[in-house]
Backbone as a ProteinNet text record, in pm:
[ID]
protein_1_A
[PRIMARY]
XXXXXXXXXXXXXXXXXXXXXXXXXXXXXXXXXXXXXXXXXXXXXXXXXXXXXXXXXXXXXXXXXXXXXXXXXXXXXXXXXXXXXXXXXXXXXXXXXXXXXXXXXXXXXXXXXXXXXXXXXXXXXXXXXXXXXXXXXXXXXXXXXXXXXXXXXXXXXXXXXXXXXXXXXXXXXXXXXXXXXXXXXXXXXXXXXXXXXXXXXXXXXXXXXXXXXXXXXXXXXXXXXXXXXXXXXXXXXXXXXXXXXXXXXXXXXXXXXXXXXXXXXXXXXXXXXXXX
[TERTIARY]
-1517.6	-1479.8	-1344.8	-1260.8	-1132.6	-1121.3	-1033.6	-1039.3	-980.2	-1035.7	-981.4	-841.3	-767.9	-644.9	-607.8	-512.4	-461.2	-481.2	-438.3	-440.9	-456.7	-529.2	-572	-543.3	-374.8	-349	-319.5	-403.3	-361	-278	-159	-51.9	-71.9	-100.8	-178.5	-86.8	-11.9	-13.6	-25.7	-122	-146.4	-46.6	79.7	185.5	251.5	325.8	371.2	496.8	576.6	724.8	804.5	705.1	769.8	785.7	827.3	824.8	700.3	596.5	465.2	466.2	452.1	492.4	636.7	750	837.7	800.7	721.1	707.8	621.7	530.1	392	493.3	579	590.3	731.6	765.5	942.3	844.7	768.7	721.7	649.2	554.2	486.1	595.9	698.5	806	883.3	919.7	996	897.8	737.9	682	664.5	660.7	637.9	768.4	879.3	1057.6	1042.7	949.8	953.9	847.7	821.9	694.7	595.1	527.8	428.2	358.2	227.2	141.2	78.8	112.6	95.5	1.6	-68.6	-139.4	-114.2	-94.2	-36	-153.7	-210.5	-351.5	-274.5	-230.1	-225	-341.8	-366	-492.2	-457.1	-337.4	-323.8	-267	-332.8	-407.5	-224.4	-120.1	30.1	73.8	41.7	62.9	236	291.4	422.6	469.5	367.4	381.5	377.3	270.1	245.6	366.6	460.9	587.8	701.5	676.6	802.7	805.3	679.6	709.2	720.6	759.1	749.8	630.8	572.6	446.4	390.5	437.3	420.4	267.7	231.9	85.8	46.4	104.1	128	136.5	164.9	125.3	32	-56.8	-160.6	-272.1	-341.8	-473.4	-594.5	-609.8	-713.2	-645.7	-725.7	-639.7	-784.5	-735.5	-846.1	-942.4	-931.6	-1052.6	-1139.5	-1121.5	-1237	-1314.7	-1197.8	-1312.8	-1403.2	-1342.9	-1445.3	-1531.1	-1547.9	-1680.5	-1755.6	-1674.8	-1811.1	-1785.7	-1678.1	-1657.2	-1583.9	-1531.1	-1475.1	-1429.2	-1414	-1381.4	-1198.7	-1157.3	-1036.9	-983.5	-988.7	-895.2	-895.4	-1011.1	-982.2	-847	-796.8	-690.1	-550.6	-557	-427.2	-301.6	-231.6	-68.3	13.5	94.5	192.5	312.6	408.1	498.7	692.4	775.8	859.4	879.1	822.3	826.1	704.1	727	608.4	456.1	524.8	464.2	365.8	382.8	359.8	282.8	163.3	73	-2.7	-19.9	-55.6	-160.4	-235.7	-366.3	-353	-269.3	-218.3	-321.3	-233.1	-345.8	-327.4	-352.1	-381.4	-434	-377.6	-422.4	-647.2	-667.8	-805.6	-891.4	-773	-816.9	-886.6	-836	-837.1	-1030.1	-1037.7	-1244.6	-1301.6	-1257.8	-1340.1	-1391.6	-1297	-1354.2	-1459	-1475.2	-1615.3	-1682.9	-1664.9	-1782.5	-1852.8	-1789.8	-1853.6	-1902.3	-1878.7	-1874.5	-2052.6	-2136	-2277.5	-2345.4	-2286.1	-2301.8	-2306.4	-2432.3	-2473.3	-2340.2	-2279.4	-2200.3	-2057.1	-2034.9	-1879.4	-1786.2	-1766.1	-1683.6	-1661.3	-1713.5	-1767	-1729.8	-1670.1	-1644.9	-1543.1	-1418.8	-1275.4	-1326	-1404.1	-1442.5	-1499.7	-1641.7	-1657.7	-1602.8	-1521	-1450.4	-1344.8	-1325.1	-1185.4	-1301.8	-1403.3	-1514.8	-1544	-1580.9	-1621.3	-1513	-1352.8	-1266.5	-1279.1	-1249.3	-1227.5	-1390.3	-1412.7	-1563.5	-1554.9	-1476.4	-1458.3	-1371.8	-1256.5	-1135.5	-1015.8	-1016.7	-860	-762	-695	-612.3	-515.5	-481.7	-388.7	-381.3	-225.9	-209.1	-261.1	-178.4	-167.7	-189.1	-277.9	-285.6	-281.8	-200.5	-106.6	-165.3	-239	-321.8	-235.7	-189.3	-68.6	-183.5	-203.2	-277.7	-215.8	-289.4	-277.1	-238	-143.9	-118.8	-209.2	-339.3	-466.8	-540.3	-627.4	-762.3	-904.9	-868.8	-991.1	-1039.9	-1175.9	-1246	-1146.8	-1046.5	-996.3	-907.6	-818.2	-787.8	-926.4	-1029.6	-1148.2	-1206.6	-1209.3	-1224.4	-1096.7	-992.5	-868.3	-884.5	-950.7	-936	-1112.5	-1156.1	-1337.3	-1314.6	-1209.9	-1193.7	-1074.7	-967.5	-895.6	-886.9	-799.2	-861.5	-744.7	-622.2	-543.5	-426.4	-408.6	-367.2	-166.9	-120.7	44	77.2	145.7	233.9	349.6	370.8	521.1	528.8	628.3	663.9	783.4	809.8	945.3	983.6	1056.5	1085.6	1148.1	1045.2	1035.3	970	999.2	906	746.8	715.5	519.5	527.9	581.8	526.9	396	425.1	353.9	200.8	235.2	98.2	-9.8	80.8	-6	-28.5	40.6	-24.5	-140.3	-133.7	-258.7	-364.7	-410.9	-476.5	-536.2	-437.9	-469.7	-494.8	-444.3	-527.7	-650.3	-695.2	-854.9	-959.1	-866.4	-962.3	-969.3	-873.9	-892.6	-965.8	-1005.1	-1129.7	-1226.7	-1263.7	-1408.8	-1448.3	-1351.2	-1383.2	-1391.2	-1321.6	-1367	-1494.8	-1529.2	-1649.1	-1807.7	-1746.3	-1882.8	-1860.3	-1839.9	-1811	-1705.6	-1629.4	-1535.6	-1496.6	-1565.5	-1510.8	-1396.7	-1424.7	-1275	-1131.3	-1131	-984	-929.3	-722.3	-696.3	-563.4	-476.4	-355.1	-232.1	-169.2	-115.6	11.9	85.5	206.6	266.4	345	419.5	557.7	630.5	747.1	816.1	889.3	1020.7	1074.6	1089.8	1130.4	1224	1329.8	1420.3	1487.1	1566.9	1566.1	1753.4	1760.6	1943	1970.1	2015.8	2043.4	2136.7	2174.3	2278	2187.7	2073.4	1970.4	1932.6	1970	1849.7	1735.4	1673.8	1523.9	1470.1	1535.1	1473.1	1452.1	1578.9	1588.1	1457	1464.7	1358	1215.9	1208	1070.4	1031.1	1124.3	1155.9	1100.1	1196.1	1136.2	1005	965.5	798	725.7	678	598.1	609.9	702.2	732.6	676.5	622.9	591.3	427.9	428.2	228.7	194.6	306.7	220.2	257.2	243.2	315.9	415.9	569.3	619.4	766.5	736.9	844.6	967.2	1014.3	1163	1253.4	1251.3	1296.5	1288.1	1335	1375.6	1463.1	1364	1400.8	1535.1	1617.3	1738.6	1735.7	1787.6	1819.8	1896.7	1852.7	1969	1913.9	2012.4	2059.1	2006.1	1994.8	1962.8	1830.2	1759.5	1662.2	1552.9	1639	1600.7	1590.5	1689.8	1698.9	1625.6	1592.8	1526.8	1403.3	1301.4	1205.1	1188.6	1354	1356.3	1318.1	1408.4	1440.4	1367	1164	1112.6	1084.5	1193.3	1247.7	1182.8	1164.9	1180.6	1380.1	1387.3	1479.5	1551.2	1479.8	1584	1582.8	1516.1	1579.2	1653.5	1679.1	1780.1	1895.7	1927.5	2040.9	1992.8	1995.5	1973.4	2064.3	2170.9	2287.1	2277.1	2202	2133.1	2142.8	2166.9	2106.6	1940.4	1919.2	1741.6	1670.4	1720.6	1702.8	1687.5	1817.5	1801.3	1712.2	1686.9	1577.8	1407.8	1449.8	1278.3	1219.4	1395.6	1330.6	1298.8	1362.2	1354.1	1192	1169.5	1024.4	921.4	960	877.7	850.6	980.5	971.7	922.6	939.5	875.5	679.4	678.8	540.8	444.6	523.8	422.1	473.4	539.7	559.8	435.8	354.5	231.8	132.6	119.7	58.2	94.1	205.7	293.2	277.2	315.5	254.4	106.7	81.6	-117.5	-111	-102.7	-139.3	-54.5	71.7	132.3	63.7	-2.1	-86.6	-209	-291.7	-410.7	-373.7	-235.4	-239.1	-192.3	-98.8	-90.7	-261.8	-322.5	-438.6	-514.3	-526	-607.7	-533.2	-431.8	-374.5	-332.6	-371.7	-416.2	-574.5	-624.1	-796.4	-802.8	-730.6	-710.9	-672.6	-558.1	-498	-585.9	-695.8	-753.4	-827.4	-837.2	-945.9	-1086.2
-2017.5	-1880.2	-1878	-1802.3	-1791.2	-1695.6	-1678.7	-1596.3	-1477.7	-1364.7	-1240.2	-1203	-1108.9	-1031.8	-1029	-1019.2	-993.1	-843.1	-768.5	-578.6	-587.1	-491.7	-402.8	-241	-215.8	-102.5	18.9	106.8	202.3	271.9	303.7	367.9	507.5	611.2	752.3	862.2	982.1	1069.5	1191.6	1301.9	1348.9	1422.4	1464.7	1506.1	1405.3	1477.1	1356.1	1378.1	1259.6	1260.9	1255.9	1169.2	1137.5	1006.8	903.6	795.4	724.2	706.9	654.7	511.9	529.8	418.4	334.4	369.1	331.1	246	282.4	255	134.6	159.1	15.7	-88.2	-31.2	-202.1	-235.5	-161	-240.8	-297	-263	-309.9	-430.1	-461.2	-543.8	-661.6	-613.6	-681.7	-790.4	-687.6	-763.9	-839.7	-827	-891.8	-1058.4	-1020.4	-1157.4	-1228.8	-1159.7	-1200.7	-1294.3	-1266.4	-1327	-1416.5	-1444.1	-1579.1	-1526	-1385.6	-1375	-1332.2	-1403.7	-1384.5	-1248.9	-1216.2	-1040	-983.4	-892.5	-850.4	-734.8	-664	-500.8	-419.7	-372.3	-296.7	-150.3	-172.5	2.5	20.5	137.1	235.2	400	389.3	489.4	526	600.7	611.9	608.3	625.5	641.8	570.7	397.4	264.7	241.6	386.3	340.2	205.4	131.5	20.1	-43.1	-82.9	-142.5	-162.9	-71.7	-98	-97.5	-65.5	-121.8	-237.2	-301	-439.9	-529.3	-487.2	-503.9	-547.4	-480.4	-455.5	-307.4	-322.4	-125.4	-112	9.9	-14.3	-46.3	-45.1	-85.4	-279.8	-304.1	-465	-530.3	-436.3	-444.8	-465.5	-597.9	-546.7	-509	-589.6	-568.9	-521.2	-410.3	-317.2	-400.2	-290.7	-285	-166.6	-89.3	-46.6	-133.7	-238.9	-298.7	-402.8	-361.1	-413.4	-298.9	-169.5	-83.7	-55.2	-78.7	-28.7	-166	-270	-364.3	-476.5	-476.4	-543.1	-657.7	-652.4	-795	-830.4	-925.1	-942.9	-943.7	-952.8	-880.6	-1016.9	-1140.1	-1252.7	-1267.5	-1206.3	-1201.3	-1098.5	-1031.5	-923.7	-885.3	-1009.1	-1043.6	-1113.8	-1051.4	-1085.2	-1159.3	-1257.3	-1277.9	-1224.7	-1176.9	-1107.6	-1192.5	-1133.6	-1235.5	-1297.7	-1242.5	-1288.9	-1327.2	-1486.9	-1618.7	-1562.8	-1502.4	-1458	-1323.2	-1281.1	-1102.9	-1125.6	-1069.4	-1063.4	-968.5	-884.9	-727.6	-748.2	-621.7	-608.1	-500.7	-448.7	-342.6	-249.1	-101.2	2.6	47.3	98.5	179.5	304.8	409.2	531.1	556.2	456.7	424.5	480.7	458.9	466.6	649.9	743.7	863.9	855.2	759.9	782.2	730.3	638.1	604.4	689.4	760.4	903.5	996.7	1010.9	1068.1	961.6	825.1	756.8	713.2	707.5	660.5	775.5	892.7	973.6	1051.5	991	985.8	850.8	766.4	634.7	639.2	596.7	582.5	531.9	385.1	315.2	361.7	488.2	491.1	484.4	528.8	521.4	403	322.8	162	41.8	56.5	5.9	-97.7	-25.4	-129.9	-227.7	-213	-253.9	-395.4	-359.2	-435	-554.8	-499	-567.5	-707.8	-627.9	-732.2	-790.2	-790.7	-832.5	-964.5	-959.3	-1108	-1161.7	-1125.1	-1176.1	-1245.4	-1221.2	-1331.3	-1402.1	-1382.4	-1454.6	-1587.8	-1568.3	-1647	-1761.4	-1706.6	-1792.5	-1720.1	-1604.8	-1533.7	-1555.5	-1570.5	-1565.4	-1497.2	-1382.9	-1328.8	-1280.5	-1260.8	-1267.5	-1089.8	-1029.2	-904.6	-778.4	-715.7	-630.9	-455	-441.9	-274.1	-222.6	-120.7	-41.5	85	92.2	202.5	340	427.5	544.1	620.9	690.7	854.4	925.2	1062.5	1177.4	1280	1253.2	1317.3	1248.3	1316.9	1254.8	1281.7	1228	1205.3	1102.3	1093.7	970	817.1	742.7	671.2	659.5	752.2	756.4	731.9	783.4	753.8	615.6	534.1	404.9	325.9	396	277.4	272.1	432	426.7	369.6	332.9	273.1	130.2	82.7	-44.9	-108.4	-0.7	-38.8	-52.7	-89.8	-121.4	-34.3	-5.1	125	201.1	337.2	370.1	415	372.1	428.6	556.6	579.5	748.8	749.1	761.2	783.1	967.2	995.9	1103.7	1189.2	1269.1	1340.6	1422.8	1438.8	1513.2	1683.6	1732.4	1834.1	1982.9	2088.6	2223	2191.4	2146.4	2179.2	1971.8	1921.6	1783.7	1806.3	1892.6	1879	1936.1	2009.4	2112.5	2018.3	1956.2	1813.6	1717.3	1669.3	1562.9	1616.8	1727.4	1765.4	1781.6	1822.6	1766.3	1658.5	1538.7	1397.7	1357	1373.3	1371.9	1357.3	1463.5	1551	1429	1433.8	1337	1203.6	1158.3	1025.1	1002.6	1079.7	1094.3	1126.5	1194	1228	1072.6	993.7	852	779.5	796.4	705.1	769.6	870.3	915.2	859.3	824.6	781.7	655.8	631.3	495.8	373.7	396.8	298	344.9	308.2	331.7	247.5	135.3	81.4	135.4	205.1	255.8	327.7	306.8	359.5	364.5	494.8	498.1	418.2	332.1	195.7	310.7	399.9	461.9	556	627.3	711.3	636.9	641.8	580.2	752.2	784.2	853.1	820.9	903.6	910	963.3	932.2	1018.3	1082.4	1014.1	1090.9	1073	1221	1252.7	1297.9	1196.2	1288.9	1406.4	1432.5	1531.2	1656.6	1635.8	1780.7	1815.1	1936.2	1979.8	1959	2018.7	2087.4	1896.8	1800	1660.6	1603.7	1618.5	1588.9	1649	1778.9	1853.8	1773.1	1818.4	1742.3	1595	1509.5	1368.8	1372.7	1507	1513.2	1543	1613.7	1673.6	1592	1480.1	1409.2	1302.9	1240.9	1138.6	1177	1308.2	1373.9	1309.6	1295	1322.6	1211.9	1131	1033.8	901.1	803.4	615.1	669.2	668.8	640.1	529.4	470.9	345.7	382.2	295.2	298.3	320	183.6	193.6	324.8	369.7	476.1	438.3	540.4	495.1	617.1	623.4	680.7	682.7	844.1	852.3	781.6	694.5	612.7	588.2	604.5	604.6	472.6	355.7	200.7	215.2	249	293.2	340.2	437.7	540.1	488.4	379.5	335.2	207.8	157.4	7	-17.8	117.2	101.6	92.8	177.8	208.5	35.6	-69.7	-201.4	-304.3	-216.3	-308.5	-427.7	-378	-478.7	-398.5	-430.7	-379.4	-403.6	-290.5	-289	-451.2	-507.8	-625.6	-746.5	-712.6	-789.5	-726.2	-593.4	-479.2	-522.3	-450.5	-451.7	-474.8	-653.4	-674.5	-614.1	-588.7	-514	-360.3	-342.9	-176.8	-153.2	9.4	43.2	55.8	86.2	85.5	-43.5	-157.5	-256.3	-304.4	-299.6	-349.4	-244.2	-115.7	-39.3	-98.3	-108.1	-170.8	-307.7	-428.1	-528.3	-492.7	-379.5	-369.5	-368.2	-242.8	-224.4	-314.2	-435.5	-497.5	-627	-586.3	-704.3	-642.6	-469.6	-387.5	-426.5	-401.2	-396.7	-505.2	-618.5	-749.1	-806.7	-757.4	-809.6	-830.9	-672	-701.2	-816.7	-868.3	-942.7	-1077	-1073.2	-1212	-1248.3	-1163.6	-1157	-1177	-1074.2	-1115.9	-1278.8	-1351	-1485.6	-1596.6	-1556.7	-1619.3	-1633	-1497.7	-1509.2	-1583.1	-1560.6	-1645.1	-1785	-1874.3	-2001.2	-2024.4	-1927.7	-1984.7	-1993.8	-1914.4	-1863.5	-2011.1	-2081.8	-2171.7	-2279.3	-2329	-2414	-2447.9	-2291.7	-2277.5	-2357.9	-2295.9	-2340.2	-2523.2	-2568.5	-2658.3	-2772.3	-2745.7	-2808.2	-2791.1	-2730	-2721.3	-2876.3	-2914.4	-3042.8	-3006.1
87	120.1	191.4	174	232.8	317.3	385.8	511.7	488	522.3	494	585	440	470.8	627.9	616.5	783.9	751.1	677.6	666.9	513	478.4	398.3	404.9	312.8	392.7	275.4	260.1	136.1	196.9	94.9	39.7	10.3	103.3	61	115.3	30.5	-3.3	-43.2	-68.4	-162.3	-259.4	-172.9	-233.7	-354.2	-462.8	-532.4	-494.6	-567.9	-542.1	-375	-333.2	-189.2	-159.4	-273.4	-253.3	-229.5	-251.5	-233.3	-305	-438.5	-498.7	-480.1	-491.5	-434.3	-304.3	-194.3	-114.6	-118.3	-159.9	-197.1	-281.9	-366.2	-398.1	-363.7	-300.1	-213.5	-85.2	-12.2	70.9	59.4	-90.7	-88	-121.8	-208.9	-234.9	-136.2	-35.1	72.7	192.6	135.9	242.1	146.7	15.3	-63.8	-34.1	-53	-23.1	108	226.6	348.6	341.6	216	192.6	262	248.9	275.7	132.4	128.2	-10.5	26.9	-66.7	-80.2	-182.8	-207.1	-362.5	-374	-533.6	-496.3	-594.6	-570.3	-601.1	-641.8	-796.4	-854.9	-915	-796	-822.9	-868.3	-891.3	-979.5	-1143.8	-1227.8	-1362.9	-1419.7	-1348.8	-1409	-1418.6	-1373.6	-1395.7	-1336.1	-1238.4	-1183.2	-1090.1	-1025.7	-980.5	-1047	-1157.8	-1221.1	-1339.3	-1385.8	-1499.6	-1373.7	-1272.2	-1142.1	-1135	-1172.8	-1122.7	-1257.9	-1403.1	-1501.5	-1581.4	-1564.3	-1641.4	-1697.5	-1813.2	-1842.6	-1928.3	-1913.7	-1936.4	-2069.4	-2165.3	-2315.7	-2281.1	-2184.7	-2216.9	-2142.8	-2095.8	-1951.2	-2078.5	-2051.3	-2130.2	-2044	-1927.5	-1819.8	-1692.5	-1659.9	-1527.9	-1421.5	-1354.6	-1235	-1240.6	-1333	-1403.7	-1450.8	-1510.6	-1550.6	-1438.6	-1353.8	-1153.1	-1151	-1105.8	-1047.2	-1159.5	-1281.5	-1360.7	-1362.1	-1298	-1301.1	-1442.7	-1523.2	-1673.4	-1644.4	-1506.7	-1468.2	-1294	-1285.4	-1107.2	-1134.7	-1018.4	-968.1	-1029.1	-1040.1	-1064.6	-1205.2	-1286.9	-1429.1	-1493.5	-1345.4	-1402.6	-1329.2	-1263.3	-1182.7	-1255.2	-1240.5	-1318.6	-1166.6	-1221.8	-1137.1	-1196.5	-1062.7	-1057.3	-1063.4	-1082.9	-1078.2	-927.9	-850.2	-698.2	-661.4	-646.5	-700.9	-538.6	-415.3	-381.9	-354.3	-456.2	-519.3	-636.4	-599.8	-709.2	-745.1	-862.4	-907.6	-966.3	-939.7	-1039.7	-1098.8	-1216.9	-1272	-1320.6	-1292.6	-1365.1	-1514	-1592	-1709	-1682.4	-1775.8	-1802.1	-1774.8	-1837.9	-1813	-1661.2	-1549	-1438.1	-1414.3	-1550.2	-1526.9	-1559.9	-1652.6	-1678	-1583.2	-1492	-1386.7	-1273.3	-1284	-1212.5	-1226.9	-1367.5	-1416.3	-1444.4	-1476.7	-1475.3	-1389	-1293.3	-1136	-1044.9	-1107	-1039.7	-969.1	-1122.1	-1041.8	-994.8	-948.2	-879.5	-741	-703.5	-551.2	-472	-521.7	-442.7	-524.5	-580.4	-628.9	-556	-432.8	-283.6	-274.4	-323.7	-250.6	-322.3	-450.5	-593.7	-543.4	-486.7	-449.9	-323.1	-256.1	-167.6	-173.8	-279.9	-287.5	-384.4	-485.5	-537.6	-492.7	-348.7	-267.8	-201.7	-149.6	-111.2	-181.4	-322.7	-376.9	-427.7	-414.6	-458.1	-341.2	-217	-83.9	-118.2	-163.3	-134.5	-250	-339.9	-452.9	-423.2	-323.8	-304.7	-245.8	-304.8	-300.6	-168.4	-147.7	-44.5	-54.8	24	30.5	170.1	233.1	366.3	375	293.2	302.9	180.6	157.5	16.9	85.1	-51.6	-65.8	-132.3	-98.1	-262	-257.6	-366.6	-415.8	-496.1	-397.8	-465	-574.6	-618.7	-694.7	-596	-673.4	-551.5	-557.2	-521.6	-451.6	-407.1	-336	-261.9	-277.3	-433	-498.2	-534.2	-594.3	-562.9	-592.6	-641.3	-673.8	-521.5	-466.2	-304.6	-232	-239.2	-147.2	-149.5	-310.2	-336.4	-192.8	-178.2	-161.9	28.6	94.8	178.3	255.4	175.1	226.1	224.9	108.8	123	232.7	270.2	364.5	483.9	571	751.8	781.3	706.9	778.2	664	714.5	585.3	639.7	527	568.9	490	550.2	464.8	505.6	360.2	349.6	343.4	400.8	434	409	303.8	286	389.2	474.9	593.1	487.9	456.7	399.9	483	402	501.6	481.6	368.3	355.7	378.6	462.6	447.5	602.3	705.2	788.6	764	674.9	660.6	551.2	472.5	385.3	459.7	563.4	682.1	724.1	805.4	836.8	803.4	667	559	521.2	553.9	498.6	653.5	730.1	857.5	873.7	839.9	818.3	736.7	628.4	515.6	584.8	644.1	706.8	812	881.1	999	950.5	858	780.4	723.2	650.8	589.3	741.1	840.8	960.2	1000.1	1013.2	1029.9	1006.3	791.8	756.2	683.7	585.4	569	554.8	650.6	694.1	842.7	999.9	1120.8	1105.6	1085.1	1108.1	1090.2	960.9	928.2	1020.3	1030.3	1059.8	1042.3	1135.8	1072.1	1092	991.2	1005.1	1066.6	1002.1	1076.5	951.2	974.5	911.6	878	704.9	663.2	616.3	711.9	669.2	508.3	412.6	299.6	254.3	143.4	92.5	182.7	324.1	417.7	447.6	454	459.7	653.9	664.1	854.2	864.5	741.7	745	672.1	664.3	644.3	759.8	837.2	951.3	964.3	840.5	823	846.7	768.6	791.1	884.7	1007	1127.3	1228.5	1173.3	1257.7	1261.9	1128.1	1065.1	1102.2	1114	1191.4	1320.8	1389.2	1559.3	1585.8	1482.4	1513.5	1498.9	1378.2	1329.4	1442.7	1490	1594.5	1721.2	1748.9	1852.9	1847.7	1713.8	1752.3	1633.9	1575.5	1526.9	1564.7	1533.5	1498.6	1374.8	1393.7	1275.3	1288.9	1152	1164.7	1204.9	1279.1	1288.1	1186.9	1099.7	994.2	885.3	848.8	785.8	630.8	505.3	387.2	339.3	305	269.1	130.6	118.7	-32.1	-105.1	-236	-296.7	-391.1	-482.8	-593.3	-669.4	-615.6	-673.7	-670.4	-566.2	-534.9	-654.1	-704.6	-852.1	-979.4	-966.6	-1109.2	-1127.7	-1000.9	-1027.1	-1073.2	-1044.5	-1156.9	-1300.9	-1352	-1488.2	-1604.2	-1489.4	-1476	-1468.7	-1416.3	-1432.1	-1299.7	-1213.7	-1056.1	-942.2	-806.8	-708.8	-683.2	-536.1	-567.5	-504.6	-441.3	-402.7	-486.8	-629.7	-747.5	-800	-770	-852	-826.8	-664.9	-630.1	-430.9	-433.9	-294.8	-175.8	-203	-123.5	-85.8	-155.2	-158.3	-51.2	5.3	113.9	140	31.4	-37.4	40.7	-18.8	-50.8	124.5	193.2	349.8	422.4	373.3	485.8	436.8	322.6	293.2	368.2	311.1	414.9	566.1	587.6	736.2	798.8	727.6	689.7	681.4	606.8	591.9	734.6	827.1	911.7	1039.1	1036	1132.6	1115.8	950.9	918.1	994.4	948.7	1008	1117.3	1250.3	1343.1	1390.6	1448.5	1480.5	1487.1	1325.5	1303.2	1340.2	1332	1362.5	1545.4	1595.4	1766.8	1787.2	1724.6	1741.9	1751.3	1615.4	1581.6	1652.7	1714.1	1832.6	1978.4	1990	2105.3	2058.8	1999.9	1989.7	1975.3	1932	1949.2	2096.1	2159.1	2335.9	2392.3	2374	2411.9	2398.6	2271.6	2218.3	2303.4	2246.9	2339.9	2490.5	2567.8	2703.1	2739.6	2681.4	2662	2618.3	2517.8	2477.5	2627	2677.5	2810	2962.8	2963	3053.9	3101.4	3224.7	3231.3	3209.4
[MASK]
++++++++++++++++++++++++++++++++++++++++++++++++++++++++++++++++++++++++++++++++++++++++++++++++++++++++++++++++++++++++++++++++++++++++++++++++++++++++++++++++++++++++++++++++++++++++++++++++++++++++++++++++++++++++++++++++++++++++++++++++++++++++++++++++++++++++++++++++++++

């Protein structure tokens, strides 16, 4: 048995077009870039992570649909990525029937869960896994947030972005409520974000008021846009990017945490260790 994830963190939304995907796999990207073994879980039916990272759903034969209905385990449908530490379990259009098929199933909530469940139980190792949602919060988001320990949002500093936080707020305490206490909110990622918009700035000041949000900050760009067309994240695109350096940034904000945690527990051990 191998030791479970350091985080398990869905990628949730409900708005589209705010960078979400963008976000799950430049992030999972630049955490594999820093030799951390990473896994990128598209759980949504549009397969945009999944042809970001060059895999378009026309050459996908086994998604991760055929995890949650039960037709195969998660390592029968894992692709490696051109970044030897980045590894995908791609979606297909398919993901749209799992919704009505699971949908009168005692444990349908429970499907991704247990899925990453007998994958670590099998062997899997991975430091860190990204589940890249759909833009709703429906059962396929509810699969991503029962199986996760905290969820990120990316955020367009827009007029209706606060009134959709609040919302996804809501939904995320009802799932801590009943079946997952553990989860929670990993932090807010600023999106598509111009300092020379008011209304963004504003929106910046408010959300920072009352939530965790990263420092790092993602900026509108242009490389950014085109690097999915390509098949790349963007720091196989264009590593010079402005894109490209706010994501790594991101990604070194992301896992400090973790990196301190596991610094302290070896002073800790090796305190204990040196004792007579």
């Amino acid at each position: 048995m191998s030791a479970a994830p350091r985080s398990i963190v869905a990628v949730v939304n409900q708005k589209g077009g705010v960078g979400k995907t963008t976000t799950a796999v430049n992030l999972a990207a630049s955490l594999a870039a820093a030799e951390v073994s990473t896994l990128l879980i598209d759980l949504d039916p549009q397969g945009n992570a999944s042809s970001g990272l060059g895999f378009p759903q026309r050459e996908v034969s086994r998604s991760i649909y055929e995890c949650l209905i039960g037709e195969a385990r998660l390592d029968d449908v894992l692709v490696q990525t051109a970044l030897p530490k980045l590894t995908l379990a791609p979606a297909t259009r398919d993901l749209v029937a799992a919704e009505i098929e699971l949908v009168d199933a005692e444990d349908r909530a429970e499907r991704l869960k247990r899925v990453l469940a007998d994958a670590i139980e099998r062997g899997a190792a991975f430091e860190h896994v990204i589940i890249d949602c759909p833009p709703s919060l429906g059962l396929l988001t509810l699969n991503a947030l029962v199986a996760a320990r905290r969820v990120l949002v990316p955020l367009q500093c827009e007029y209706y972005a606060l009134e959709g936080l609040t919302y996804l707020m809501d939904t995320i305490d009802r799932v801590k409520r009943g079946p997952n206490p553990e989860l929670d909110l990993e932090g807010l990622v600023l999106t598509m974000f111009d300092p020379r918009n008011n209304l963004a700035r504003q929106v910046a000041e408010e959300v920072r008021k009352h939530f965790r949000v990263y420092e790092s900050v993602i900026p509108r760009n242009v490389r950014l846009s085109e690097a999915p067309s390509h098949g790349k994240p963007i720091l196989l695109y264009d590593a010079r990017s402005k894109g490209c350096e706010a994501y790594l940034a991101l990604a070194s904000e992301f896992v400090k945490p973790y990196r301190d945690e596991e610094r302290a527990k070896k002073r800790a051990a090796q305190g204990k260790g040196g004792r007579p």
